[in-house]
FIPA-263858 format. One record per residue: residue in three letters; residue number from 1; x, y, z of N, C-alpha, C in turn. Coordinates in Angstrom, 1 decimal. Example, Ala and Ser with C-alpha at 12.3 -4.5 7.8 and 13.67 -1.06 7.14 Angstrom:
// residues 2
+-----+-----+--------+--------+--------+--------+--------+--------+--------+--------+--------+
!   r !   k !   n_px !   n_py !   n_pz !  ca_px !  ca_py !  ca_pz !   c_px !   c_py !   c_pz !
+-----+-----+--------+--------+--------+--------+--------+--------+--------+--------+--------+
! ALA !   1 !   13.2 !   -5.7 !    7.8 !   12.3 !   -4.5 !    7.8 !   13.2 !   -3.3 !    7.8 !
! SER !   2 !   12.8 !   -2.2 !    7.1 !   13.7 !   -1.1 !    7.1 !   12.9 !    0.0 !    7.9 !
+-----+-----+--------+--------+--------+--------+--------+--------+--------+--------+--------+
***
This chain:
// residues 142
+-----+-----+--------+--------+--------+--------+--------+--------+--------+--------+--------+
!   r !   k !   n_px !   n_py !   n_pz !  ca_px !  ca_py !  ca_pz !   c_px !   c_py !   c_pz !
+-----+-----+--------+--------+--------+--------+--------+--------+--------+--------+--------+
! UNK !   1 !    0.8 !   -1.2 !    0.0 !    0.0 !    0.0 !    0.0 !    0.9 !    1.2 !    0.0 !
! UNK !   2 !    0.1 !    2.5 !   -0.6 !    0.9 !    3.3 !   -0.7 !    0.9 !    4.4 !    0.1 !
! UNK !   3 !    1.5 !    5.5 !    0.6 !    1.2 !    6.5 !    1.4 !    1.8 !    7.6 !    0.3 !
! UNK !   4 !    0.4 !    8.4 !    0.1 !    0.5 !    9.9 !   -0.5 !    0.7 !   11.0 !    0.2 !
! UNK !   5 !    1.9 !   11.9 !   -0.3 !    1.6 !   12.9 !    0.6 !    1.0 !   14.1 !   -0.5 !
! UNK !   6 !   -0.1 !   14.9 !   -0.4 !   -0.4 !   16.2 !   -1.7 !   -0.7 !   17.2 !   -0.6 !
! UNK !   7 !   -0.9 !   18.6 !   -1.6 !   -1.3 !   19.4 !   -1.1 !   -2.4 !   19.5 !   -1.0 !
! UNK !   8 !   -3.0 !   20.2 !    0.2 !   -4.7 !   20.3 !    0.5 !   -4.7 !   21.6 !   -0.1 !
! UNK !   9 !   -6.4 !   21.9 !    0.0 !   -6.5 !   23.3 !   -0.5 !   -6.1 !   24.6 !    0.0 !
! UNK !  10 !   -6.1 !   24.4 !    1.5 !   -5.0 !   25.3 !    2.4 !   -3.7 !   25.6 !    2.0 !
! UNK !  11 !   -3.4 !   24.3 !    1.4 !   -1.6 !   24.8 !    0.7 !   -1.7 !   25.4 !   -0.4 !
! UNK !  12 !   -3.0 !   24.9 !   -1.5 !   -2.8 !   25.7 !   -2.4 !   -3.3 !   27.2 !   -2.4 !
! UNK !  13 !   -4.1 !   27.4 !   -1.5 !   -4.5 !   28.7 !   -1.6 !   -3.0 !   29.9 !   -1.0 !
! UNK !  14 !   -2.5 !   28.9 !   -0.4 !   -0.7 !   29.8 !   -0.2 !    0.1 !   29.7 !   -1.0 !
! UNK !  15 !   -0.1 !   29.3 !   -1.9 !    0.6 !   29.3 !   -3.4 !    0.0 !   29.7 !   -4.1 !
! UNK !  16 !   -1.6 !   30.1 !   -4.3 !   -1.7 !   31.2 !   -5.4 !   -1.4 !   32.3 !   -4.7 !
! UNK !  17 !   -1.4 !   32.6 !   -3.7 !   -1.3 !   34.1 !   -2.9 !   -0.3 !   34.4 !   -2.6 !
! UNK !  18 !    1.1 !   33.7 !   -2.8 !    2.7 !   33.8 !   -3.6 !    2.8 !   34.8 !   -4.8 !
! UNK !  19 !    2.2 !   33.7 !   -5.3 !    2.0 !   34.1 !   -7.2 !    1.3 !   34.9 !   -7.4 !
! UNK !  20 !    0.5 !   35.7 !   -6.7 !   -0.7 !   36.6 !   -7.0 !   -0.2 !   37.8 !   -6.3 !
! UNK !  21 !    1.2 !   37.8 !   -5.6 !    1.4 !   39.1 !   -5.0 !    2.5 !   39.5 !   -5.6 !
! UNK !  22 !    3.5 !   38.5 !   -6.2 !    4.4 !   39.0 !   -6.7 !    3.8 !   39.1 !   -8.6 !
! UNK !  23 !    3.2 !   38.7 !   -9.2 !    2.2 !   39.2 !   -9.9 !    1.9 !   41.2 !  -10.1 !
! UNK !  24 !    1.0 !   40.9 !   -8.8 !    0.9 !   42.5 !   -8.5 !    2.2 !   43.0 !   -8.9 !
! UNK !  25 !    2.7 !   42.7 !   -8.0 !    4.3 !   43.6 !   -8.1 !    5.1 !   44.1 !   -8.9 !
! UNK !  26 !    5.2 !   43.1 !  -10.3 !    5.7 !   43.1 !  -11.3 !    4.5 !   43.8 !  -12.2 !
! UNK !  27 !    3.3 !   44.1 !  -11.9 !    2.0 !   44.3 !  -12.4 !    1.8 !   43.7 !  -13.9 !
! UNK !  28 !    1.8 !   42.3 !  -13.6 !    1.3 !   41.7 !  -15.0 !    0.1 !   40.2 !  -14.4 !
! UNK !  29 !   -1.1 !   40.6 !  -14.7 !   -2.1 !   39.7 !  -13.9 !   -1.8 !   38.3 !  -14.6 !
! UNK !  30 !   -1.9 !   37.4 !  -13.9 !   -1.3 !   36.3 !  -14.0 !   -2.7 !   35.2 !  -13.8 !
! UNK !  31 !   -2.9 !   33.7 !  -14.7 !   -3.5 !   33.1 !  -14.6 !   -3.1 !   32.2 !  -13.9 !
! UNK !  32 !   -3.2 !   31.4 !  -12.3 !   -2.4 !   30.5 !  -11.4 !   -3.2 !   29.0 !  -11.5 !
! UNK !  33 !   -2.4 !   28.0 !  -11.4 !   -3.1 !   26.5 !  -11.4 !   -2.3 !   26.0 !  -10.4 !
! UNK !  34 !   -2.9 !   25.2 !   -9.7 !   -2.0 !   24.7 !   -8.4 !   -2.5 !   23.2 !   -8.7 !
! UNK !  35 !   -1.8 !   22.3 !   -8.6 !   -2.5 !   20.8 !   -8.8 !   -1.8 !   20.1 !   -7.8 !
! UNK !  36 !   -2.6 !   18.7 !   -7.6 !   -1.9 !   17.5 !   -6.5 !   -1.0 !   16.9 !   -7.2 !
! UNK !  37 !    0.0 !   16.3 !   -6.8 !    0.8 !   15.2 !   -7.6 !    0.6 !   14.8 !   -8.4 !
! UNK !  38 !   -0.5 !   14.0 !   -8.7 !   -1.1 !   13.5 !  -10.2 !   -1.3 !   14.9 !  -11.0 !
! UNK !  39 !   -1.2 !   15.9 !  -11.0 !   -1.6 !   16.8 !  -11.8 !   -3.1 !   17.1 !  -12.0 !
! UNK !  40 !   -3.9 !   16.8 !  -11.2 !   -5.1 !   17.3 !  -11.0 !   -5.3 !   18.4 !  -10.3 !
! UNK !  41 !   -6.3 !   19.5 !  -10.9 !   -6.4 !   20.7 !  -10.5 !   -6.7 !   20.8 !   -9.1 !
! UNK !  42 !   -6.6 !   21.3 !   -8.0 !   -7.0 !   21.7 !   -6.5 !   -7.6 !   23.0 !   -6.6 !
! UNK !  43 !   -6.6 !   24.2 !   -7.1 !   -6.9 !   25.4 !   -7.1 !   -6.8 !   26.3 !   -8.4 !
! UNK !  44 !   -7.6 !   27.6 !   -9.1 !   -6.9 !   27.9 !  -10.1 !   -7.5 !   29.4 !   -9.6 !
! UNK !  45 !   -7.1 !   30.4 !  -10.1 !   -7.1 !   31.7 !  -10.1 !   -6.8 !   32.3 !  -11.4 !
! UNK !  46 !   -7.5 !   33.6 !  -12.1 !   -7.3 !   33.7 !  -13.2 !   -7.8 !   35.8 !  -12.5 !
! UNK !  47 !   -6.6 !   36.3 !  -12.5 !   -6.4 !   38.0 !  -12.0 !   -7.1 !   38.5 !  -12.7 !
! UNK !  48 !   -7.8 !   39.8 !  -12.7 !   -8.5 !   40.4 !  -13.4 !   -7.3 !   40.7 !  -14.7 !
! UNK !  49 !   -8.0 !   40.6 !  -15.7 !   -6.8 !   41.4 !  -16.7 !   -6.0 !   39.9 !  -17.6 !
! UNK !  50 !   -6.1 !   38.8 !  -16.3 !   -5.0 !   37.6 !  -17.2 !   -5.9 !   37.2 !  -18.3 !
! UNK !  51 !   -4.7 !   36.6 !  -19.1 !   -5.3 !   36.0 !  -21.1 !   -6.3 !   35.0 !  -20.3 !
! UNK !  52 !   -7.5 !   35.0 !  -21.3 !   -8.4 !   33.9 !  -21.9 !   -7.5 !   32.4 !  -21.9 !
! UNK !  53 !   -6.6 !   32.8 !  -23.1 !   -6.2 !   31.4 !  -23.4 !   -4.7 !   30.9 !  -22.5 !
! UNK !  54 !   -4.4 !   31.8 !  -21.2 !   -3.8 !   31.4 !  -20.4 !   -4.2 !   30.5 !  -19.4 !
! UNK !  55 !   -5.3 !   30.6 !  -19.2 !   -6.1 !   29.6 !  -17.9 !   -6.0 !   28.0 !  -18.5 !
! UNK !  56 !   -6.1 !   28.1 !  -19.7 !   -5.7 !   26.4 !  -19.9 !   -4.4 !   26.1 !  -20.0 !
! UNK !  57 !   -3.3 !   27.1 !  -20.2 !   -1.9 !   27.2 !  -20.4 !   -1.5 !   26.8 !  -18.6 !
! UNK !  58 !   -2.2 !   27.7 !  -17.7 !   -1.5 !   27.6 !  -16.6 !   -1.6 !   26.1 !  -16.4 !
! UNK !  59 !   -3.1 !   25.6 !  -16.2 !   -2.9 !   24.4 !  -15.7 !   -2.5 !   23.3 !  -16.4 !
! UNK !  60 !   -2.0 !   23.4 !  -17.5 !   -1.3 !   22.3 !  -18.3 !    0.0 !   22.8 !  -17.7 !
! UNK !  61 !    0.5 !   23.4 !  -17.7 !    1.8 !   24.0 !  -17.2 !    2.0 !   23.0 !  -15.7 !
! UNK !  62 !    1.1 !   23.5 !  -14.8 !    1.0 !   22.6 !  -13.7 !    0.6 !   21.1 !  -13.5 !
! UNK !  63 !    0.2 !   20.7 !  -13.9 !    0.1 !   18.9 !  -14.8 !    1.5 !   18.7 !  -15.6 !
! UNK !  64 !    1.9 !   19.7 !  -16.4 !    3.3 !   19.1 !  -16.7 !    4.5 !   18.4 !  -15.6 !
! UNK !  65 !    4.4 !   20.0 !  -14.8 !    5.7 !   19.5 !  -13.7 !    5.2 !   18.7 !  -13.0 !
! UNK !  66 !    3.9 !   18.4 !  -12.5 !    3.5 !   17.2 !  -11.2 !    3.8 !   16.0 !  -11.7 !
! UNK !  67 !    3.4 !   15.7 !  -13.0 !    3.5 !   14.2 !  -13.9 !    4.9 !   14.0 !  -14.3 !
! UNK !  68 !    5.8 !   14.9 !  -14.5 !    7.3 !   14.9 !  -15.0 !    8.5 !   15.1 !  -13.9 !
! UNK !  69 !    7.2 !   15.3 !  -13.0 !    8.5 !   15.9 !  -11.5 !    9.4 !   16.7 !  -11.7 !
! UNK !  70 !    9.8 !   18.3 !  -12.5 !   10.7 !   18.5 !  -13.1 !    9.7 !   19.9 !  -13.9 !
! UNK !  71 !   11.0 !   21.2 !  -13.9 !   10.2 !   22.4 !  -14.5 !    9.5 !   21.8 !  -15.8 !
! UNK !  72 !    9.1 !   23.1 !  -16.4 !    8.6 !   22.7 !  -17.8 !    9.8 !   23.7 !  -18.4 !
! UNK !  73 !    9.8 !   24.8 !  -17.4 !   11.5 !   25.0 !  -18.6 !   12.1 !   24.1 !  -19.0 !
! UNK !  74 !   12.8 !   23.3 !  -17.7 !   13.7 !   22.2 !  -18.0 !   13.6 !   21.2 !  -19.0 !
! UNK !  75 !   11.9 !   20.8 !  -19.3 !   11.4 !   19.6 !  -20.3 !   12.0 !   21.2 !  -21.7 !
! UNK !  76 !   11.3 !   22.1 !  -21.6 !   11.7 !   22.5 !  -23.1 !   13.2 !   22.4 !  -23.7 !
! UNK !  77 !   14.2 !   22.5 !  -22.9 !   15.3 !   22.2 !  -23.2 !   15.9 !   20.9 !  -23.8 !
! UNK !  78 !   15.4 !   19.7 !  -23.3 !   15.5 !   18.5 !  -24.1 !   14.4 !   18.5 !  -24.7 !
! UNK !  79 !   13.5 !   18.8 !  -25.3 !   12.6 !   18.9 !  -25.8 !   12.9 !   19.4 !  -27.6 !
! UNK !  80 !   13.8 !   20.1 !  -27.6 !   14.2 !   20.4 !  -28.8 !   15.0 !   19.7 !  -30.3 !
! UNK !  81 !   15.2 !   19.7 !  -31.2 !   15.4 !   19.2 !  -31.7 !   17.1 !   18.5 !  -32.1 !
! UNK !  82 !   17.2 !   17.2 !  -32.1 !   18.2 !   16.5 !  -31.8 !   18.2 !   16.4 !  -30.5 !
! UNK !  83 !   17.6 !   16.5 !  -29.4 !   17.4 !   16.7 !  -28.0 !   16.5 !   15.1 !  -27.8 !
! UNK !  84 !   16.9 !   14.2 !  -26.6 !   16.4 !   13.3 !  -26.1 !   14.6 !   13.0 !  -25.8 !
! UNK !  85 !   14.3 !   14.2 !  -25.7 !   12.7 !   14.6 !  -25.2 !   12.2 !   15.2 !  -26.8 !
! UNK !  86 !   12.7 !   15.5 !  -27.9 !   12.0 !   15.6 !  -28.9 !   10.8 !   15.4 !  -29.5 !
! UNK !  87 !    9.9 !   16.4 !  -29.8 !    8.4 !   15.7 !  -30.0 !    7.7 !   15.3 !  -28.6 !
! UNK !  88 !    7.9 !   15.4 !  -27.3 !    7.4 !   14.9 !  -26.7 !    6.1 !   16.2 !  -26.4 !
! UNK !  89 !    6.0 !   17.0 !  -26.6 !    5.3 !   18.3 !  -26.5 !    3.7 !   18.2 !  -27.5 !
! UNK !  90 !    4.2 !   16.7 !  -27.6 !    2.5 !   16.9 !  -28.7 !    1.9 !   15.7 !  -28.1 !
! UNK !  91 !    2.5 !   15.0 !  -27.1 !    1.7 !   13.6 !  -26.4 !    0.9 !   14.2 !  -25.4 !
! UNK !  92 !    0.0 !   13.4 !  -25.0 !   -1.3 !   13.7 !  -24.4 !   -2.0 !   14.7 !  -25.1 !
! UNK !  93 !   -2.4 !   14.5 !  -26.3 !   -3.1 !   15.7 !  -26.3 !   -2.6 !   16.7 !  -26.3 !
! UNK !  94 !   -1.2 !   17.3 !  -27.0 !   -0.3 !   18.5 !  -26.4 !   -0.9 !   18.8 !  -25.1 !
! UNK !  95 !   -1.3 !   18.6 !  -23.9 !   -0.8 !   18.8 !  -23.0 !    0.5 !   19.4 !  -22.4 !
! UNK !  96 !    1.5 !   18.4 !  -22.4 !    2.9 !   18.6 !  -21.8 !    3.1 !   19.6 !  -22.2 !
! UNK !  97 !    3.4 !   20.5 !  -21.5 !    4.3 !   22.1 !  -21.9 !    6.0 !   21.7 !  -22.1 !
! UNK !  98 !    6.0 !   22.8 !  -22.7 !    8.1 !   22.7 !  -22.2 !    7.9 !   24.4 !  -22.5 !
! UNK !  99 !    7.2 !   25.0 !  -22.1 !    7.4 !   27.1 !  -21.7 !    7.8 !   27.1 !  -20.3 !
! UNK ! 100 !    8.4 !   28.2 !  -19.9 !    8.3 !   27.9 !  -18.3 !    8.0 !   28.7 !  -17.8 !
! UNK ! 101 !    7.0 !   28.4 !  -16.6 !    5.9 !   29.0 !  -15.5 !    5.8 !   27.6 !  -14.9 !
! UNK ! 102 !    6.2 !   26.4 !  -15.2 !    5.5 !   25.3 !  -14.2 !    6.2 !   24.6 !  -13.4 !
! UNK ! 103 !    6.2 !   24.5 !  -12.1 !    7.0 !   24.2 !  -11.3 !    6.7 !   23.2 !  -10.4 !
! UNK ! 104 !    7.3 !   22.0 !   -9.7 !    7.1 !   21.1 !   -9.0 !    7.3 !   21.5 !   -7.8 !
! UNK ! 105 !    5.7 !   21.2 !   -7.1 !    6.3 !   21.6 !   -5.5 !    6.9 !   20.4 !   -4.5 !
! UNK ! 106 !    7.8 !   20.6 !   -3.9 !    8.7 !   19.1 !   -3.4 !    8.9 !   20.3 !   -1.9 !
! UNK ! 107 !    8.4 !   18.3 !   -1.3 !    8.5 !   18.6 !    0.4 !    9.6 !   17.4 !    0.8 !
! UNK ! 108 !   10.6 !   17.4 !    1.6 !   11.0 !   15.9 !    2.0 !   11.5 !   15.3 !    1.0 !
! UNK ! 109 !   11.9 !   16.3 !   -0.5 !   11.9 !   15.1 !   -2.0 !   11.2 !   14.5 !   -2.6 !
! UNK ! 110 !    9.9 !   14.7 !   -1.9 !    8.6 !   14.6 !   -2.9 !    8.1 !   15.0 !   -3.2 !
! UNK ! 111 !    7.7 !   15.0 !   -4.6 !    6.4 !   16.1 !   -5.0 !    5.0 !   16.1 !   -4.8 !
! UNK ! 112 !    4.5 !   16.7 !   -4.1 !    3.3 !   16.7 !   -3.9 !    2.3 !   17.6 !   -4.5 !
! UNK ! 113 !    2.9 !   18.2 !   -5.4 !    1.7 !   18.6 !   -6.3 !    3.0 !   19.9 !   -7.2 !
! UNK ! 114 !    1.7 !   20.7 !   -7.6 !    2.5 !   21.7 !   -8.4 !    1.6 !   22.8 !   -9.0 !
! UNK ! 115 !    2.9 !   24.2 !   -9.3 !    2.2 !   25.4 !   -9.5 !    2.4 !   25.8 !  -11.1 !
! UNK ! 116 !    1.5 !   26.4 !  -11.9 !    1.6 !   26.9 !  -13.6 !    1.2 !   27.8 !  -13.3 !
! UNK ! 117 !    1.9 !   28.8 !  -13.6 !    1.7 !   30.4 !  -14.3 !    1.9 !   30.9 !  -15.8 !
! UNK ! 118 !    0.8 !   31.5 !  -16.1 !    1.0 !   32.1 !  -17.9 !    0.2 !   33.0 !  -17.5 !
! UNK ! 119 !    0.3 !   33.9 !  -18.4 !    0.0 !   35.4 !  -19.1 !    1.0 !   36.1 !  -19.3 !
! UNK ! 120 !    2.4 !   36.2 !  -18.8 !    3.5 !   37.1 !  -18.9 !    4.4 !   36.4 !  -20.3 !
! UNK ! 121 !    5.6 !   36.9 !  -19.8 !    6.4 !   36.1 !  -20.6 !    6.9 !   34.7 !  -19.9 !
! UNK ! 122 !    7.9 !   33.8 !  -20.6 !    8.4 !   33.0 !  -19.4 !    9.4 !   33.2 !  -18.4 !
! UNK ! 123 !    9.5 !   34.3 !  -18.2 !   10.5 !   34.6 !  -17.2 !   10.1 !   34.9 !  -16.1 !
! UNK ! 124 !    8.9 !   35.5 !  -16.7 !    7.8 !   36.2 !  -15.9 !    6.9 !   35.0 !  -14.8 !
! UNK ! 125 !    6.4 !   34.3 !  -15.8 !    5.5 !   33.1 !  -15.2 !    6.0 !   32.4 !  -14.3 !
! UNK ! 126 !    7.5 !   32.3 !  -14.5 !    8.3 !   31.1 !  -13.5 !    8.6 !   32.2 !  -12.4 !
! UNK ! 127 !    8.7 !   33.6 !  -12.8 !    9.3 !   33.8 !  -11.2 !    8.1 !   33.9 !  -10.6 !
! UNK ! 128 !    6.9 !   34.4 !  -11.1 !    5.4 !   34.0 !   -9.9 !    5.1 !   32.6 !   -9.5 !
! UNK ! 129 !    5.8 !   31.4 !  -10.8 !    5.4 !   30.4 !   -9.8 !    6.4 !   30.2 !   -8.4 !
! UNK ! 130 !    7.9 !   30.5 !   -8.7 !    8.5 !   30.2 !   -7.7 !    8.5 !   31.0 !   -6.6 !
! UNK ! 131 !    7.6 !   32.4 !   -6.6 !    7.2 !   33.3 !   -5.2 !    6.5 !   32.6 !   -4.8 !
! UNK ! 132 !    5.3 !   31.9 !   -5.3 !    4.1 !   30.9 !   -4.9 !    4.8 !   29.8 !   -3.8 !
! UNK ! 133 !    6.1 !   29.3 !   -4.7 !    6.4 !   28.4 !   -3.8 !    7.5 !   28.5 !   -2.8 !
! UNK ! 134 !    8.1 !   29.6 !   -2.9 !    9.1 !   30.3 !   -1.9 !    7.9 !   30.6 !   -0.6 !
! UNK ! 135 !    6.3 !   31.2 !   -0.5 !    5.9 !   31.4 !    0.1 !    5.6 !   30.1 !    1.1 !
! UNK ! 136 !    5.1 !   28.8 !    0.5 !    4.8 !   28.1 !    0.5 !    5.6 !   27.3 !    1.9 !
! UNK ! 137 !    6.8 !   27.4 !    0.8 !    7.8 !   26.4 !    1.5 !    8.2 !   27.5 !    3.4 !
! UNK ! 138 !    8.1 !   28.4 !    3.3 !    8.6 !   29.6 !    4.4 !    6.5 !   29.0 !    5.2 !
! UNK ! 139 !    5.6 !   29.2 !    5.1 !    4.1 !   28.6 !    5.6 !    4.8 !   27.2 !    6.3 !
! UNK ! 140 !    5.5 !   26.3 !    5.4 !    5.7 !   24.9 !    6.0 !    6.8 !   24.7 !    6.9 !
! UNK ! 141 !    7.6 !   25.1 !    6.4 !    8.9 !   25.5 !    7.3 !    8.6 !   26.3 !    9.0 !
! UNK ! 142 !    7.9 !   27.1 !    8.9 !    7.7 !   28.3 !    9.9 !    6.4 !   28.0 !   10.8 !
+-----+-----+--------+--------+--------+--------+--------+--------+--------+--------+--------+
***
């Protein structure tokens, strides 16, 4: 038998509210997905102002890293051509991202779920996911 550990909705609501202040800050409204391990949604947030067609970006973004344990920047890097992960960006249904905003949240070296940010650029998206989870991690720690 197995023992899961995920985030509840208390964790994820401290990870959009990471992502959603440093968002502010930078002032670019941001659409947020927080998922459990399996990549299933828990939380999503979509700021006044974020893209339409970001809200399915975030949470694929977040299902990327929970299923791959591992950024979606990092997948777009092998993900390129002559690259080991090639083509992998059109399985599931393109699902799998390789943009980066999507990030694995890891407790103990496990992941127990994960955060996707889109509407910015990707430099943009990853640093709100990773305030989401800098917040996170400082809630569980503290």
């Amino acid at each position: 038998m197995l023992t899961i550990k995920r985030l509840s909705l208390a964790d994820a609501r401290v990870l959009l509210e990471g992502a959603r202040a440093r968002a502010q800050e930078i002032g670019v409204p941001m659409c947020i997905a927080v998922t459990d391990e399996a990549g299933q949604l828990i939380a999503f947030e979509r700021m006044d102002g974020g893209k339409i067609t970001s809200t399915i970006i975030a949470q694929d973004k977040a299902y990327t890293a929970a299923g791959t344990k591992r950024t979606t920047e990092s997948y777009g890097e092998v993900s390129q051509p002559g690259k080991p992960a090639y083509g992998i960006n059109s399985a599931i249904g393109g699902r799998l991202l390789v943009v980066a905003g999507g990030i694995p949240v890891i407790v103990d070296g496990q992941v127990v779920g994960a955060i996707g940010v889109s509407s910015g650029s990707p430099v943009q998206d990853s640093d709100c996911a990773q305030a989401g989870i800098d917040l996170f991690l400082r809630d569980v720690s503290g």
